[in-house]
N, C-alpha and C positions, 0 to 999 in steps of 0.2 A: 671727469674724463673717462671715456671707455677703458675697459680693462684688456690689459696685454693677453694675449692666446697667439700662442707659437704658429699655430695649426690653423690658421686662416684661410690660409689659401684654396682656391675652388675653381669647379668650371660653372666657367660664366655660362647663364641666361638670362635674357632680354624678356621683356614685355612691354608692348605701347599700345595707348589708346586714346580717341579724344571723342569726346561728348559736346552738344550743340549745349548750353547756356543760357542762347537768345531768350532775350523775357518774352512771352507769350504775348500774343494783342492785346488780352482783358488786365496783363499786369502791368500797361504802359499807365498813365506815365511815370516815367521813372527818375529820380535824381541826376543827374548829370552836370556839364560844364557847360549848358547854352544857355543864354543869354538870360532868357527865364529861367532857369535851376531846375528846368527838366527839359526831358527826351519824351516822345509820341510814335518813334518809329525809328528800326532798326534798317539800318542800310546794310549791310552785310552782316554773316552769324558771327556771332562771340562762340569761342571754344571754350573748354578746360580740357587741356593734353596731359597724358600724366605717362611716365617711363618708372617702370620697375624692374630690378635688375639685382640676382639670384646667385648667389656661389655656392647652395646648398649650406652652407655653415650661417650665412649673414645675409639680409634684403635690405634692401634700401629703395626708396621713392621718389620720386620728384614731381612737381604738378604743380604746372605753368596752367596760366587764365587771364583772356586778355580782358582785363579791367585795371581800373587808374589802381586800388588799393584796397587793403581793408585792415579793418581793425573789430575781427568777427573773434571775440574769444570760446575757445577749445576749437577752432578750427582745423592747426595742426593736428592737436591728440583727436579729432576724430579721424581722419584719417590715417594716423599711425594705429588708432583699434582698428579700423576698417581692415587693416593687410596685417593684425595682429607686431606689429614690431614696435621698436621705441622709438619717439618722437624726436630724439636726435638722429635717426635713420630718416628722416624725410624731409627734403626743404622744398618749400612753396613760395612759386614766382609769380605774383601778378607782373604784367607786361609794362604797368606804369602808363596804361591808353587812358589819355587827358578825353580822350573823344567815345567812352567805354561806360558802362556802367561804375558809380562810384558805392561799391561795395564793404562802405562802413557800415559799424552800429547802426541800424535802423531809427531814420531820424523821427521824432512825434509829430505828431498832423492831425488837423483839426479832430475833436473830441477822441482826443486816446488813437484815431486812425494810423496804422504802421505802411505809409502809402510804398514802402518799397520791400516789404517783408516776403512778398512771393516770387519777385525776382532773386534778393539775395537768396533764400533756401534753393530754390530752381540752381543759382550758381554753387551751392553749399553742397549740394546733394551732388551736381555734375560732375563735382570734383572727386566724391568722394568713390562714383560711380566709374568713372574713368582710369582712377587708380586698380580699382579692384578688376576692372578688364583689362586692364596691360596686367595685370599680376596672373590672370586666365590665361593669356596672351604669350606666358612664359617659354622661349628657346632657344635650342644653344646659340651662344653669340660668342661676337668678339669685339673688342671693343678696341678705338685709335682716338689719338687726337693730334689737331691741327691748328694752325692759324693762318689769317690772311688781312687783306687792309680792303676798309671799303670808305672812302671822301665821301660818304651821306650824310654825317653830323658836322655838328658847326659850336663851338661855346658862344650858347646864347644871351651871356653877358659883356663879353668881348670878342669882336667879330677875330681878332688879334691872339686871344688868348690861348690855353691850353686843349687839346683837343684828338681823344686819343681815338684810331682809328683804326682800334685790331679787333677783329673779328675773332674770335675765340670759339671750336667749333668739337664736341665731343661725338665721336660717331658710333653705335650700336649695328653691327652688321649680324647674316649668317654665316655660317662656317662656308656659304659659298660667294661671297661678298657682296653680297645683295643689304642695304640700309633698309635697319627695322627702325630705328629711329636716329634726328639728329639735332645733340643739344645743343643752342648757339647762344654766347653772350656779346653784347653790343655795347655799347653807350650814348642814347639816345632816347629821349621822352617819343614816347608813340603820339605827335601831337599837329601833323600835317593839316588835320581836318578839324582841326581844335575851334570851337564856336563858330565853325563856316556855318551859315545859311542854305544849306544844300536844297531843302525840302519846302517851296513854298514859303521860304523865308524864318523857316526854323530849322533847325542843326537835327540828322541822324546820329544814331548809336552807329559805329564802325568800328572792326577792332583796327585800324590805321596801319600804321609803320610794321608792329610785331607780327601783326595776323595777317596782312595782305603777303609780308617777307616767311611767314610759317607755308602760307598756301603755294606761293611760287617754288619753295623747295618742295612740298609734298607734291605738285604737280610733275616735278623731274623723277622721281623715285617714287613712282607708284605703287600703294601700301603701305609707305613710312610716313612714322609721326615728325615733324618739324616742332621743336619746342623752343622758346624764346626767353630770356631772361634781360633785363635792364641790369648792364654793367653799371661800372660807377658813374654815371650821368648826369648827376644832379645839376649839371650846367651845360648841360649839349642838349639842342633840339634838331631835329632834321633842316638840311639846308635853304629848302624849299616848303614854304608852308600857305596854303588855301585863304586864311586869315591872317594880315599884316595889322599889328598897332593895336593888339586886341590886351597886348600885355607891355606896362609899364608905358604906356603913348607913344608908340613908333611915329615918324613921321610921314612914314609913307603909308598910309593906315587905305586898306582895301581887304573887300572880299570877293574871289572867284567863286563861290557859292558853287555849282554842281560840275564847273568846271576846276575846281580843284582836284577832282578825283584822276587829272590825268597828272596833277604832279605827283599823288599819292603812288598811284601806278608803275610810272619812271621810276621815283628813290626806293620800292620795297621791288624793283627786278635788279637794279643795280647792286644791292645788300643778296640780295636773295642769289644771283646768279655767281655772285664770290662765296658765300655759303657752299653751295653747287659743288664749286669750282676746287675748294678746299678740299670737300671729301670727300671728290673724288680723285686727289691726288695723296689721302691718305693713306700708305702703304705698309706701314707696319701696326699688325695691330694683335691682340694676343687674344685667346680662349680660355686662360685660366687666370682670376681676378681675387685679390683682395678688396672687402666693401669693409668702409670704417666709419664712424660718425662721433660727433660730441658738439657737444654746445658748452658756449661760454658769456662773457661779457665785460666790458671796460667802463669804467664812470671818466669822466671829462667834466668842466665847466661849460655847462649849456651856452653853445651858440645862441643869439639873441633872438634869433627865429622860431630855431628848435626848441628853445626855450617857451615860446611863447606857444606852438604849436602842444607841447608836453603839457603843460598848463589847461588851456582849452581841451585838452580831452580831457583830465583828470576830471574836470570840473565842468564840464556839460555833459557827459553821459551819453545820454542817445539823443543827443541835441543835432544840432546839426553838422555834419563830418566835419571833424578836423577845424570848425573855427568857422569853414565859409558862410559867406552869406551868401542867397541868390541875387539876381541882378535886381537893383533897382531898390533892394533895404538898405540899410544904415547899418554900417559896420559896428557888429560889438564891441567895445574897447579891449584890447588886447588884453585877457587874462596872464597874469605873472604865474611863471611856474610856481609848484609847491615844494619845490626843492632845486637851489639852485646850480645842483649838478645835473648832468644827464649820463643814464645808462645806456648805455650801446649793445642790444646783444648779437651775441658771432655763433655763426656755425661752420665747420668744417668737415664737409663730408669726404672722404677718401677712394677713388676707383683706382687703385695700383698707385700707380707716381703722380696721378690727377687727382688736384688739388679743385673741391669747388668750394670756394669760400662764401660763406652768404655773410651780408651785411643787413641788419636791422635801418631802414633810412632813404636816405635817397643822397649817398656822396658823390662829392665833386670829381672830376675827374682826374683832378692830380694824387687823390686818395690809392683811387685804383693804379696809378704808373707807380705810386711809391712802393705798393704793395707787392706788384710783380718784379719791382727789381730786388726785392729784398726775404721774398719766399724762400722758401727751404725745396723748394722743389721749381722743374725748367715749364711744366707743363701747370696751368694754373685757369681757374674761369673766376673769375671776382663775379657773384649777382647780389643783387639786393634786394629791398621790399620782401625779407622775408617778414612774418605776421607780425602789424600790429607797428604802425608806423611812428615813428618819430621826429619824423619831420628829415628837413633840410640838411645834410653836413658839409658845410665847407672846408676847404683846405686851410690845412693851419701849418703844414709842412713841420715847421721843430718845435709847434705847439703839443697840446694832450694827444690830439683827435688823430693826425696820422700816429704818431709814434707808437700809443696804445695799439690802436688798432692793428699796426705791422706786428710789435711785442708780441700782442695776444695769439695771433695766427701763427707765427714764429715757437708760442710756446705749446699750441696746439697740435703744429705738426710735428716738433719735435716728442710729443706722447706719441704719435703712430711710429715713427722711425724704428724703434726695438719693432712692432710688428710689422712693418714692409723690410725690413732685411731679413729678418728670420723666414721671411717666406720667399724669397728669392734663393 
């Protein structure tokens, strides 16, 4: 846990910046989620946006990149060397874009070939580049937050089900309230255009749902960064999606292939324009800031997914990400974990009475409603897929998985409390 200092308190400054990602022509093809297990062409650029944010005493970072995930290690600590701070001063969001570069371990290809090694560094470097120009970027700010509701996701295992629909929205302005950046968390797989046929009858890279909804906000507020983070989601997909029946055998199984791109359209103005709309109804917002960080983590009994998903990485290496196969091989039989518990790790970064919780995984989204009714503070952003994925988490409500998880965050803010009272 970070350590108590009375004297934290500071004026705030901002820095944002985002960096283009897109893999080059010559590093296509790339890994991905079409039909073949690769992409040949990007349909619009991939970002890595990064916000840093300065009290003169404490920095902290954050750096969003719309890709499905990664499991790249020392990627956090490069970036915490990069702006010189500690690694629990920075949490990194991929967007969770199923339709995005899949930014694991570089998987092996014929004789020793690493066919996606220069896109991930291109993504590795951007990020790390990106950081360090919002940290150039540095000035005075103030900082507010807000919420609001946006009906774009759906729980994509029960049309019926749970299905939480707040938009959670941190905002970075000037002293004369002009937005240097705006960070939003949602709950929803970026996955509209997920194995559509767009191109000729193969599927483009696009950063989807996150990046079309970051561009529409940055398009209202000219010069600001829109940064995106995957709330607890792990069971919400957008309402409307390009490809039907592509997962689990829907029965109404179709592809809009290039005409998917106007449902894409629609659900990332509708997110995007409640984004908007939130901050700029946020009105209270302060110049002088506490920034606080620590990491932690919970052991639970591996869900049978997570379980299996923990396992396959252990034991393929830089095999192929996460277990998958591309279309058309023969599934490898599900590796059993090496330990039949799993670890969870948590982070809890602190801006004044905002709470941003990260989550290691990809939870459900009763995970996240449990977790804001039961925080230590009113103001809260639950993200997840911070590095190094672990798979799936479903709701177990008065099982390990919420309880821990609440406990942990519970005992995390209660370390910051002696320092946000002492500084008010």
């Amino acid at each position: 846990m970070a350590a108590f200092c009375p004297a934290q308190m500071g004026s705030l400054r901002a820095g944002a910046a985002k960096v283009d990602v897109t893999p080059s022509k010559e590093m296509f093809p790339v890994t991905s989620s079409a039909p073949s297990g690769e992409t040949e062409k990007a349909h619009d650029p991939i970002y890595a946006r990064a916000l840093v944010l300065d009290n003169g005493k404490t920095k902290v970072a954050i750096v969003c990149v719309d890709v499905l995930d990664w499991q790249l290690s020392g990627l956090l600590e490069d970036v915490a060397a990069a702006l010189q701070i500690p690694p629990e001063n920075v949490i990194l969001n991929p967007s969770h874009d199923d339709s995005s570069i899949h930014a694991m371990s570089p998987r092996q290809g014929d004789n020793g070939k690493i066919p996606d090694e220069a896109a991930i560094t291109k993504m590795k470097e951007g990020m790390i580049e990106a950081a360090q120009e919002a940290n150039a970027n540095l000035q005075p700010a103030r900082v507010g937050y807000g919420t609001g509701m946006a009906d774009v996701n759906t729980n994509r295992g029960d049309p019926n089900g749970p299905s939480d629909k707040t938009v959670t929205v941190m905002v970075l302005t000037r002293p004369t309230g002009e937005p240097i950046a705006i960070y939003t968390s949602y709950a929803s797989h970026s996955i509209v255009m997920y194995q559509s046929l767009t191109d000729n009858g193969k599927m483009q890279l696009t950063s989807d749902l996150a990046g079309w909804t970051e561009k529409y906000v940055e398009d209202h507020f000219p010069g600001a960064v829109a940064l995106w983070a995957l709330s607890a989601g792990g069971d919400q997909a957008p309402r409307y999606t390009s490809k039907s029946g592509s997962r689990n055998g829907g029965v109404d199984a179709y592809d809009l292939g290039a005409a998917g791109w106007a449902l894409l359209d629609v659900q990332s103005r509708l997110l995007g324009a409640e984004i908007v709309r939130v901050t700029k109804a946020i009105q209270i917002t302060s110049g002088q800031a506490v920034l606080w960080g620590t990491r932690s983590s919970v052991t639970c009994p591996a869900p049978q997914r997570a379980a299996q998903v923990a396992g396959q990485n252990r034991q393929q290496g830089a095999g192929q990400p996460g277990g998958q196969q591309a279309a058309g091989q023969v599934p490898a039989p599900a590796q059993p974990a090496a330990n039949p518990n799993l670890t969870i790790p948590l982070q809890l970064l602190m801006v004044n009475d905002i709470a941003i919780a990260g989550v290691n995984g990809d939870p459900a989204t009763e995970i996240g409603l449990q977790f804001r009714q039961e925080s230590l503070f009113d103001k809260n952003m639950l993200v997840t897929m911070i590095p190094n994925l672990i798979g799936h988490l479903n709701s177990d409500k008065q099982g390990c998985t919420n309880r821990a998880i609440d406990q942990e965050f519970q005992k995390m803010m209660k370390s910051y409390l002696p320092v946000w009272n002492a500084a008010q």
